[in-house]
N, CA, C and O atoms as a GROMACS GRO file, in nm:
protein
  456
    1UNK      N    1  -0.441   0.415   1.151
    1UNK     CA    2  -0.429   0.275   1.183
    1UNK      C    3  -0.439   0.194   1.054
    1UNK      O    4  -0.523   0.221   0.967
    2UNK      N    5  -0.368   0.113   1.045
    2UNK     CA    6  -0.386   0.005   0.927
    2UNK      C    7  -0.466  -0.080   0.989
    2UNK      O    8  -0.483  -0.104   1.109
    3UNK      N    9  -0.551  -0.155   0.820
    3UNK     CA   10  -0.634  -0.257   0.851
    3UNK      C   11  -0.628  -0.302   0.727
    3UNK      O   12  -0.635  -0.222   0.634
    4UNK      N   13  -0.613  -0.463   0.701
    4UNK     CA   14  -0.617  -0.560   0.601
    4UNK      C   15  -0.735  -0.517   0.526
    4UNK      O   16  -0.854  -0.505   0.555
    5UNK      N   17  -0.648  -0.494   0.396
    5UNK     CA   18  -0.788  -0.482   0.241
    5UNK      C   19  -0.890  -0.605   0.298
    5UNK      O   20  -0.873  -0.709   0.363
    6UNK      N   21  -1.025  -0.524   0.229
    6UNK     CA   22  -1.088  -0.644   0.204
    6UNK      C   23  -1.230  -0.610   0.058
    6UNK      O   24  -1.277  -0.507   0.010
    7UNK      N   25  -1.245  -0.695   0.043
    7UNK     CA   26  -1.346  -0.667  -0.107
    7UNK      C   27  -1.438  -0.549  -0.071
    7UNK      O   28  -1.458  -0.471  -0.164
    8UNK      N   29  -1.503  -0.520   0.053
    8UNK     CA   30  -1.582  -0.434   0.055
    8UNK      C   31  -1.480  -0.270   0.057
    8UNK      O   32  -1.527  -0.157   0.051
    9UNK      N   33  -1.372  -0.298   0.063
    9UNK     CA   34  -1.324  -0.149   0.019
    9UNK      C   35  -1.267  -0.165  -0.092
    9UNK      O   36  -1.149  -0.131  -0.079
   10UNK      N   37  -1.292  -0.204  -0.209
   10UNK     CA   38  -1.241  -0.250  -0.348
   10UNK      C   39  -1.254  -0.077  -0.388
   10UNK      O   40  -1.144  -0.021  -0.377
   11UNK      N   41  -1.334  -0.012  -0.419
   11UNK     CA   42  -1.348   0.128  -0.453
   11UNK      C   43  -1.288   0.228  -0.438
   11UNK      O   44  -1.251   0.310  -0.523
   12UNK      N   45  -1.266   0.227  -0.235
   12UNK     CA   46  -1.198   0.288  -0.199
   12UNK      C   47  -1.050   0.293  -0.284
   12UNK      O   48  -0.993   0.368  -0.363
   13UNK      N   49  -1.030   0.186  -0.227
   13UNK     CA   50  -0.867   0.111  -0.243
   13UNK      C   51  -0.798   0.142  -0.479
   13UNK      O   52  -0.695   0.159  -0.545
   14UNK      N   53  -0.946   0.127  -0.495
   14UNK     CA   54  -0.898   0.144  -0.687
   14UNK      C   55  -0.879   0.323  -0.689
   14UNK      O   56  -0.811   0.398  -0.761
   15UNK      N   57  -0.961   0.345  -0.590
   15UNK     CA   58  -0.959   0.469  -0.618
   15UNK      C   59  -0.818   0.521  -0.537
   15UNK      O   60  -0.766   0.630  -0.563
   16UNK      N   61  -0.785   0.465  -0.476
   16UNK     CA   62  -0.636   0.498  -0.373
   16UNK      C   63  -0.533   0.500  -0.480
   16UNK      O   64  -0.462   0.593  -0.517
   17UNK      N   65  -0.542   0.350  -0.532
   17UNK     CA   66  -0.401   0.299  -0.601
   17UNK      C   67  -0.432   0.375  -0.727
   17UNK      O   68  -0.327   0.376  -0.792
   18UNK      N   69  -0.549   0.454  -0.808
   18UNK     CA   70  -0.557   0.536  -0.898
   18UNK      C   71  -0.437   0.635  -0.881
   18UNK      O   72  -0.374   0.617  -0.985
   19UNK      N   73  -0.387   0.704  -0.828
   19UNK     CA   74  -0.305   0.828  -0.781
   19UNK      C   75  -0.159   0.753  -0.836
   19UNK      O   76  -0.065   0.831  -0.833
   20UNK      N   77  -0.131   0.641  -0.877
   20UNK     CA   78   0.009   0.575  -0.856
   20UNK      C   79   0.057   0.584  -0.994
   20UNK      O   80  -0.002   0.504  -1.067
   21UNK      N   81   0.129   0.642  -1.042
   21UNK     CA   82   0.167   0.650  -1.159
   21UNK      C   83   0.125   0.576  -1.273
   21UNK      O   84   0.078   0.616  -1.380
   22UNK      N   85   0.157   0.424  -1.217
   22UNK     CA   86   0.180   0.338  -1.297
   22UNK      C   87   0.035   0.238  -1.276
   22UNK      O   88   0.033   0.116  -1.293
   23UNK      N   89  -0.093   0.331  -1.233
   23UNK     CA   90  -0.193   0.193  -1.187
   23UNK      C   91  -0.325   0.308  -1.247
   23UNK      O   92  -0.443   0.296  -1.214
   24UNK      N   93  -0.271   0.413  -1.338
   24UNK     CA   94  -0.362   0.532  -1.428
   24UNK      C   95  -0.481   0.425  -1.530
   24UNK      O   96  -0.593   0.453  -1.572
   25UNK      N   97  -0.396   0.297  -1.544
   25UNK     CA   98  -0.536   0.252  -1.652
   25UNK      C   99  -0.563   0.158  -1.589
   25UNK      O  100  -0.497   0.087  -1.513
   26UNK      N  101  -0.756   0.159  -1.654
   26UNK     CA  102  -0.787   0.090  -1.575
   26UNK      C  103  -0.811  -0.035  -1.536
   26UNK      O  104  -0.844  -0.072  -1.423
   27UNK      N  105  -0.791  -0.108  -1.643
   27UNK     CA  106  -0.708  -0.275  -1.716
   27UNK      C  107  -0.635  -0.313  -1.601
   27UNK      O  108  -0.666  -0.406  -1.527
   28UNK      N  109  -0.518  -0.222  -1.586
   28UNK     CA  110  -0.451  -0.240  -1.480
   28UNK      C  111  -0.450  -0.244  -1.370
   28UNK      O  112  -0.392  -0.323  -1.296
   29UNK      N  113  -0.555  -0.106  -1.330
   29UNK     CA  114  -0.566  -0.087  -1.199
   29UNK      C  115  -0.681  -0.243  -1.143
   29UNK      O  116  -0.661  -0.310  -1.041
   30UNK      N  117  -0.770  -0.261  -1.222
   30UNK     CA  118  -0.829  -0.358  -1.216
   30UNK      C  119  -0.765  -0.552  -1.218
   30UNK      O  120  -0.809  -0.660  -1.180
   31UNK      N  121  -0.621  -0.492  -1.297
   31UNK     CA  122  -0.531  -0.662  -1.242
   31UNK      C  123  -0.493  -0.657  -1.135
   31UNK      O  124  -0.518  -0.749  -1.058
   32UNK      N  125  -0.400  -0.519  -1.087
   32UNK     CA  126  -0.409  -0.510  -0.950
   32UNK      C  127  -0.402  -0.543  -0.854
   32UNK      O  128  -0.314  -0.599  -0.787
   33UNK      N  129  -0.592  -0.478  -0.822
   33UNK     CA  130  -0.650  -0.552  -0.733
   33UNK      C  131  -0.677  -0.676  -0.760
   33UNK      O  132  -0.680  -0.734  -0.652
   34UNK      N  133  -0.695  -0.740  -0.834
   34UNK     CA  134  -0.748  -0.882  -0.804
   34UNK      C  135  -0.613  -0.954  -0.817
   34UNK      O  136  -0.604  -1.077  -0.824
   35UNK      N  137  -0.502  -0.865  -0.821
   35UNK     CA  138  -0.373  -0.920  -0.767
   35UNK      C  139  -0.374  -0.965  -0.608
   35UNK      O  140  -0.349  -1.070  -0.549
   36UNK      N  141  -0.402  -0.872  -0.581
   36UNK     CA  142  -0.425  -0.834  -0.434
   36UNK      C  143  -0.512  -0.947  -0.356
   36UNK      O  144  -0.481  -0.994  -0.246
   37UNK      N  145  -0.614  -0.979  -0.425
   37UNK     CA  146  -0.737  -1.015  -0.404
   37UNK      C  147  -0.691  -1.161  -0.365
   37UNK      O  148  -0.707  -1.219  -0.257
   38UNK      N  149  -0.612  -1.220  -0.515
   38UNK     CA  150  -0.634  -1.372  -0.502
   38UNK      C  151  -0.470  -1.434  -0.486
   38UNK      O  152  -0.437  -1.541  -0.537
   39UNK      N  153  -0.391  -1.359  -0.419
   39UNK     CA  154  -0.237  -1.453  -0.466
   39UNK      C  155  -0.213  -1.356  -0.314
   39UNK      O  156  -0.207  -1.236  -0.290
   40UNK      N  157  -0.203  -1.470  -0.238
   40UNK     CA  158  -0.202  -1.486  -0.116
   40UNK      C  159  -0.099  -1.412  -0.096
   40UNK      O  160  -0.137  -1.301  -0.057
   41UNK      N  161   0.053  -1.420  -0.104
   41UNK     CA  162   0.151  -1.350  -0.118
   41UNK      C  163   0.177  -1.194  -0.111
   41UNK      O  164   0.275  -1.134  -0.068
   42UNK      N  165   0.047  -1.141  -0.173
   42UNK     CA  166  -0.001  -0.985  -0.233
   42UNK      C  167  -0.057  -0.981  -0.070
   42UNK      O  168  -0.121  -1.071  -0.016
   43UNK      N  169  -0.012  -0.838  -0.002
   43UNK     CA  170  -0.087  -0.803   0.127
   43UNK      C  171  -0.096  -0.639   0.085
   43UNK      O  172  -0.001  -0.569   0.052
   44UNK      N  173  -0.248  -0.595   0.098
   44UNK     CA  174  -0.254  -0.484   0.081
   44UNK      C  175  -0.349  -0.426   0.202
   44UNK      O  176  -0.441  -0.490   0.254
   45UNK      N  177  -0.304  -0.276   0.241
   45UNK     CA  178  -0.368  -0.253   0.388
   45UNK      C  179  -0.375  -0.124   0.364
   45UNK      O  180  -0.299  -0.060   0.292
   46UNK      N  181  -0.502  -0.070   0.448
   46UNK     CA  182  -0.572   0.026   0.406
   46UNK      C  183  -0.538   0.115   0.580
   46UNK      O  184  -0.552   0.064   0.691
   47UNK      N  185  -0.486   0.273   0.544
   47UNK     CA  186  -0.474   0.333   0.641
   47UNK      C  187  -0.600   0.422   0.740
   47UNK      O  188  -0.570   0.541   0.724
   48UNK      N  189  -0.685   0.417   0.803
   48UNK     CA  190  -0.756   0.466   0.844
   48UNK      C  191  -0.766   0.545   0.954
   48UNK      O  192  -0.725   0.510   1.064
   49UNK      N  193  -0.832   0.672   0.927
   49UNK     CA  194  -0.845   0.788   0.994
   49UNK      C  195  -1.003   0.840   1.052
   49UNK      O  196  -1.073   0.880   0.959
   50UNK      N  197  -1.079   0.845   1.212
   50UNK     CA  198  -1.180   0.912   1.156
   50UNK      C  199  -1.289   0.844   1.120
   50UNK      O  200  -1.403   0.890   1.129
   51UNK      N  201  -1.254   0.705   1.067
   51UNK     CA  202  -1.352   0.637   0.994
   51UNK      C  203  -1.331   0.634   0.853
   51UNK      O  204  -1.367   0.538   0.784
   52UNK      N  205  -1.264   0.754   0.797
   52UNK     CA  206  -1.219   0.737   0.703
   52UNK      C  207  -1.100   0.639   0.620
   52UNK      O  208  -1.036   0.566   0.695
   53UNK      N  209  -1.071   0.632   0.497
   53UNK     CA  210  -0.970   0.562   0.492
   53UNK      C  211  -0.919   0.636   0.366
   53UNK      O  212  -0.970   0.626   0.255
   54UNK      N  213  -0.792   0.724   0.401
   54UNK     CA  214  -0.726   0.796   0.305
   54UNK      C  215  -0.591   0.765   0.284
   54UNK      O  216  -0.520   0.865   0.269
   55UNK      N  217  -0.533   0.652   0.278
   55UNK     CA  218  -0.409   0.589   0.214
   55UNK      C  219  -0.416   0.436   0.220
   55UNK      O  220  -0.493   0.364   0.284
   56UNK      N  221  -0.322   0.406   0.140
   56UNK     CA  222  -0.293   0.233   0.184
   56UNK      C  223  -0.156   0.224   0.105
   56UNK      O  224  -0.098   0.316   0.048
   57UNK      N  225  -0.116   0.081   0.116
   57UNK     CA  226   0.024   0.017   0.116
   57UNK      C  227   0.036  -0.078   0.122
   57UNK      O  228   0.045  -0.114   0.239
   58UNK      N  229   0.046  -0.192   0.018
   58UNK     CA  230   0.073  -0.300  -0.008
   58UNK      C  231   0.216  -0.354  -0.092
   58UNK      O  232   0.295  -0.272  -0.137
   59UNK      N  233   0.231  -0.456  -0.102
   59UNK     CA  234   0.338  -0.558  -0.166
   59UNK      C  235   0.302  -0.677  -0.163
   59UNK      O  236   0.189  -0.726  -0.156
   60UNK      N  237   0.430  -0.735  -0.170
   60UNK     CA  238   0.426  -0.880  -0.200
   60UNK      C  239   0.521  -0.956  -0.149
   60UNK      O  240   0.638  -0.919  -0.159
   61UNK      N  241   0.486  -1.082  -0.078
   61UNK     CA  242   0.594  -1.138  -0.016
   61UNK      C  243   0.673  -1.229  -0.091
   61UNK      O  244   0.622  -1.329  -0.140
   62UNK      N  245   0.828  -1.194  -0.106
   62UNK     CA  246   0.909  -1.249  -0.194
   62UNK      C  247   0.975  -1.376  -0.126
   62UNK      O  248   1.057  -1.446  -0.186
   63UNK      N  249   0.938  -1.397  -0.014
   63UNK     CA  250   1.014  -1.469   0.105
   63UNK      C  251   0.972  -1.484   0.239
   63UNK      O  252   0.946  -1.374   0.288
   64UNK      N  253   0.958  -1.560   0.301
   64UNK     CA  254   0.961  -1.548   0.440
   64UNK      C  255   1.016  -1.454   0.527
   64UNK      O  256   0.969  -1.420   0.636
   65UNK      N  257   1.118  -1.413   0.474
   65UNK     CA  258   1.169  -1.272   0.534
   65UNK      C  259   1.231  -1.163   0.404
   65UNK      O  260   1.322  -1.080   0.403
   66UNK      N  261   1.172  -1.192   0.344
   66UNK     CA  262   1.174  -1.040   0.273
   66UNK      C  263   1.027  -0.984   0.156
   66UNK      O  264   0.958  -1.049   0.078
   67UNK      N  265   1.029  -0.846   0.193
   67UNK     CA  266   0.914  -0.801   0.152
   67UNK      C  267   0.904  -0.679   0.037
   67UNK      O  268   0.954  -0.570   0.065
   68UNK      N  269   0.845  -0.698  -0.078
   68UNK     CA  270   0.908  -0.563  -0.151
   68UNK      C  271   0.703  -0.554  -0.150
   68UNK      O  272   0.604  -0.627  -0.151
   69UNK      N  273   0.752  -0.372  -0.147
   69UNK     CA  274   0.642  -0.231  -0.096
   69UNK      C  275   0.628  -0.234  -0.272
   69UNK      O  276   0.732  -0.231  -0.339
   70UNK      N  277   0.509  -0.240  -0.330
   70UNK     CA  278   0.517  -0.181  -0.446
   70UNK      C  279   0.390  -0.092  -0.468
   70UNK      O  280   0.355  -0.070  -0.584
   71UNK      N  281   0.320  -0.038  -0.364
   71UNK     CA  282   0.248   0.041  -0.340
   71UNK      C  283   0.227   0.115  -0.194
   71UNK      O  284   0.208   0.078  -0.078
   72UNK      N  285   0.242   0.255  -0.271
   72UNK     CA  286   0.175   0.354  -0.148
   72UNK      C  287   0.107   0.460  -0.200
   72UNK      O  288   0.152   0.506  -0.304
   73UNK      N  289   0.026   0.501  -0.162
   73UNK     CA  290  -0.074   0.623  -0.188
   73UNK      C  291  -0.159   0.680  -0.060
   73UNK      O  292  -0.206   0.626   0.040
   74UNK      N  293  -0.156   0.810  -0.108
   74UNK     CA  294  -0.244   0.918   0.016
   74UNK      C  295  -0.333   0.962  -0.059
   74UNK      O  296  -0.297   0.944  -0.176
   75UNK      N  297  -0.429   1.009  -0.053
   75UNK     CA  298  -0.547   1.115  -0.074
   75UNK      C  299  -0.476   1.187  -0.098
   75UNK      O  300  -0.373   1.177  -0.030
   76UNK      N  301  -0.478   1.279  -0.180
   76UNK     CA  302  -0.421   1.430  -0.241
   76UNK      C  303  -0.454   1.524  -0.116
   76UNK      O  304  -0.366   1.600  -0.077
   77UNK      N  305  -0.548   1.520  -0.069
   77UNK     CA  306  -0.653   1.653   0.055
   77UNK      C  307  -0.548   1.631   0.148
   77UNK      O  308  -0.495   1.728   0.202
   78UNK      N  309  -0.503   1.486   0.178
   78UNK     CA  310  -0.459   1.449   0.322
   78UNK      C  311  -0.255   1.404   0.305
   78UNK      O  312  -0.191   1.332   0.382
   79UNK      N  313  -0.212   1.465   0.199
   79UNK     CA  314  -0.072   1.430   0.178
   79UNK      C  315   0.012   1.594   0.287
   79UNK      O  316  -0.034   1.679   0.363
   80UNK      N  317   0.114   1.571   0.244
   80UNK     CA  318   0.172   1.649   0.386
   80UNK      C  319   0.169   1.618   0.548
   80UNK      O  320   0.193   1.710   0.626
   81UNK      N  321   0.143   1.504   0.591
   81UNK     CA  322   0.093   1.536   0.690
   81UNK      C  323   0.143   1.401   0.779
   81UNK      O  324   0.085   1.397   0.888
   82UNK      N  325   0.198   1.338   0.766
   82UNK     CA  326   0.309   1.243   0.743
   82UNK      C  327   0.225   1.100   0.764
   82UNK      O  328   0.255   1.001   0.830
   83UNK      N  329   0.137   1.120   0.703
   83UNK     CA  330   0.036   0.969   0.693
   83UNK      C  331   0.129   0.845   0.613
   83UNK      O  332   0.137   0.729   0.654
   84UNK      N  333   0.200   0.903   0.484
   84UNK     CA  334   0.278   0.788   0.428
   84UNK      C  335   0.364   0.712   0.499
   84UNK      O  336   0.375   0.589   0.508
   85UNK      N  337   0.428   0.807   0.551
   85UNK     CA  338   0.535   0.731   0.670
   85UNK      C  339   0.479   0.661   0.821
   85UNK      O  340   0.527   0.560   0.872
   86UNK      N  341   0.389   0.726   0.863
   86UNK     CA  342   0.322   0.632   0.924
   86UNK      C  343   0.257   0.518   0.922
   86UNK      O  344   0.219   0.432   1.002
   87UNK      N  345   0.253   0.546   0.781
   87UNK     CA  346   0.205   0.373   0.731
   87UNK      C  347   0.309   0.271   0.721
   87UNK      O  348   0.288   0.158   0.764
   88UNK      N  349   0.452   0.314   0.654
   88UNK     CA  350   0.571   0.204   0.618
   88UNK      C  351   0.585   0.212   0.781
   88UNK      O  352   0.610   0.099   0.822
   89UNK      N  353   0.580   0.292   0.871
   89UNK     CA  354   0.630   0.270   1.018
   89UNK      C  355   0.544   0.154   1.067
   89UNK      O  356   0.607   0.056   1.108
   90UNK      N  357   0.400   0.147   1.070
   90UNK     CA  358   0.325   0.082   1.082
   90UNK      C  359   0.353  -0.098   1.030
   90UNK      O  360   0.341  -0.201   1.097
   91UNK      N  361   0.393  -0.077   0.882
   91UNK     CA  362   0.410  -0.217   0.826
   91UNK      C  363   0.502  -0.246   0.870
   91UNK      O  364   0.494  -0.367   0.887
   92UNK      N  365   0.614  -0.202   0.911
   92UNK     CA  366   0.692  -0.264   0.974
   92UNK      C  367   0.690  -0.331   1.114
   92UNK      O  368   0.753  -0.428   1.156
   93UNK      N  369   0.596  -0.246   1.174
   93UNK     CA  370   0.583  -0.315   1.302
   93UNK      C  371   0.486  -0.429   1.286
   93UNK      O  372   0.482  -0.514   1.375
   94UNK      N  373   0.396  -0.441   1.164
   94UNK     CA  374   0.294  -0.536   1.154
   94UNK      C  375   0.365  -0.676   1.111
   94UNK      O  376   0.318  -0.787   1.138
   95UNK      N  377   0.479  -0.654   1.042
   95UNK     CA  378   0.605  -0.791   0.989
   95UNK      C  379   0.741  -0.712   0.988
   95UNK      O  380   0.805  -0.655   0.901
   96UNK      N  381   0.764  -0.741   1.179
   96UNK     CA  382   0.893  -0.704   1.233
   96UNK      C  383   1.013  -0.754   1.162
   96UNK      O  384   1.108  -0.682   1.128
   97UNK      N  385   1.001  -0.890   1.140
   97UNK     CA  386   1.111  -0.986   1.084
   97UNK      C  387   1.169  -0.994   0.954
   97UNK      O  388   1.266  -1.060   0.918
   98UNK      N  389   1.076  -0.895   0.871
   98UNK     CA  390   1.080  -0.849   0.752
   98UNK      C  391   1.176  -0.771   0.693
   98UNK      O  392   1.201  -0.656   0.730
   99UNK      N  393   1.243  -0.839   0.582
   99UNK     CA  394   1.347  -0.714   0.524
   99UNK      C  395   1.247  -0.646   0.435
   99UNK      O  396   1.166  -0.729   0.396
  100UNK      N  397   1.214  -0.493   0.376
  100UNK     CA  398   1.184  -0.445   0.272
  100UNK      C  399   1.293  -0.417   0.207
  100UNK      O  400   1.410  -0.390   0.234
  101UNK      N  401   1.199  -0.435   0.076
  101UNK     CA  402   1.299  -0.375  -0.044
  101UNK      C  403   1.178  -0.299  -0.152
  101UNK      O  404   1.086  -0.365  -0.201
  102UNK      N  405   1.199  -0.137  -0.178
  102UNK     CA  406   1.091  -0.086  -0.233
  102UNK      C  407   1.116  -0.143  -0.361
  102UNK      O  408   1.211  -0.213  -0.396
  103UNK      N  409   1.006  -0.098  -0.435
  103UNK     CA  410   0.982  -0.121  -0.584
  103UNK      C  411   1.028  -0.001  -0.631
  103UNK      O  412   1.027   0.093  -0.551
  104UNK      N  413   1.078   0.023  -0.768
  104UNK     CA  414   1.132   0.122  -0.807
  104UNK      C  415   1.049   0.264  -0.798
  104UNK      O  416   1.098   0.372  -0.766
  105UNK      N  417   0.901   0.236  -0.838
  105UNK     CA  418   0.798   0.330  -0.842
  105UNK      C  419   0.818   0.412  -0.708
  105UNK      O  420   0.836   0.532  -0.724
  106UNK      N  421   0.818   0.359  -0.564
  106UNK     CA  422   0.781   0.411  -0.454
  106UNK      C  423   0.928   0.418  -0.355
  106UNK      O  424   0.939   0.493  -0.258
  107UNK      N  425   1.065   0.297  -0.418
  107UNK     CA  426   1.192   0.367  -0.366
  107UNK      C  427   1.232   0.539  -0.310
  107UNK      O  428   1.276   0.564  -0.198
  108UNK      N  429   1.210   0.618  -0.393
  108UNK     CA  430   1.243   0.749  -0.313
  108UNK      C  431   1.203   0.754  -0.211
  108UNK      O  432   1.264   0.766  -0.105
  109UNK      N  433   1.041   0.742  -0.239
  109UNK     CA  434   0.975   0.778  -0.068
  109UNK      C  435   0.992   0.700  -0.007
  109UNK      O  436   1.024   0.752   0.100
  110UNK      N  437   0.995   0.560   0.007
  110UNK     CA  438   1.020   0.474   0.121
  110UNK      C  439   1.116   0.485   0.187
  110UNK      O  440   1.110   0.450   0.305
  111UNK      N  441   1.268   0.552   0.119
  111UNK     CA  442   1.396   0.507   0.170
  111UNK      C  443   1.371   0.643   0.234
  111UNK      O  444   1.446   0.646   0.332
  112UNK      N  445   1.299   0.768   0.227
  112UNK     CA  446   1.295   0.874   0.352
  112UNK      C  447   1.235   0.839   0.405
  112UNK      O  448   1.203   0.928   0.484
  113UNK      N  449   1.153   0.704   0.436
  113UNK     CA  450   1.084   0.646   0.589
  113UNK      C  451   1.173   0.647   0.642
  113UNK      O  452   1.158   0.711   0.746
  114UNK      N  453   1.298   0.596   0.628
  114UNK     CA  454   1.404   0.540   0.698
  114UNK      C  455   1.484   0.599   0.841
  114UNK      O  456   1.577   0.535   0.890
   0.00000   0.00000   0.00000
């Protein structure tokens, strides 16, 4: 199930978006989130299992109706198992009206949500 980031899973979530190629330092991984945090636009959502929470998936809204994905990540333990895609399945049903357009980083995998 998805559920809207919120500061008390800041850890979780640095430690999620750690796995992303491009979010390895931690300067970065730390603009980020407080990308996330403070520019309303930025929606990031945390997948939960269990109680646990071993993926999430965020972007940014470029538009009223269009949305580019520039993050996804799984837990390494919990990949295979088609949690990623259940999540873009998920965001989509959460902003039906929504066009996506991935970010280059996460394009491959998104466009096999499809």
């Amino acid at each position: 199930m998805l559920i809207r980031y919120k500061k008390s899973f800041e850890k979780i979530a640095m430690g999620l978006l750690s796995f992303m190629p491009n979010e390895k330092d931690l300067k970065k991984l730390q603009q980020t989130i407080k990308e996330y945090e403070t520019n309303e636009n930025w929606h990031l959502f945390l997948w939960k299992e269990n109680d646990d929470i071993i993926g999430l998936i965020g972007g940014r809204e470029i538009s009223d109706d269009e949305f580019e994905v520039l993050h996804i990540s799984v837990n390494p333990s919990h990949r295979e198992q088609g949690i990623g895609k259940g999540m873009v399945k998920a965001l989509k049903e959460m902003l039906p009206k929504a066009q996506y357009t991935p970010s280059d980083e996460v394009a491959t995998f998104f466009n096999r949500c499809e």
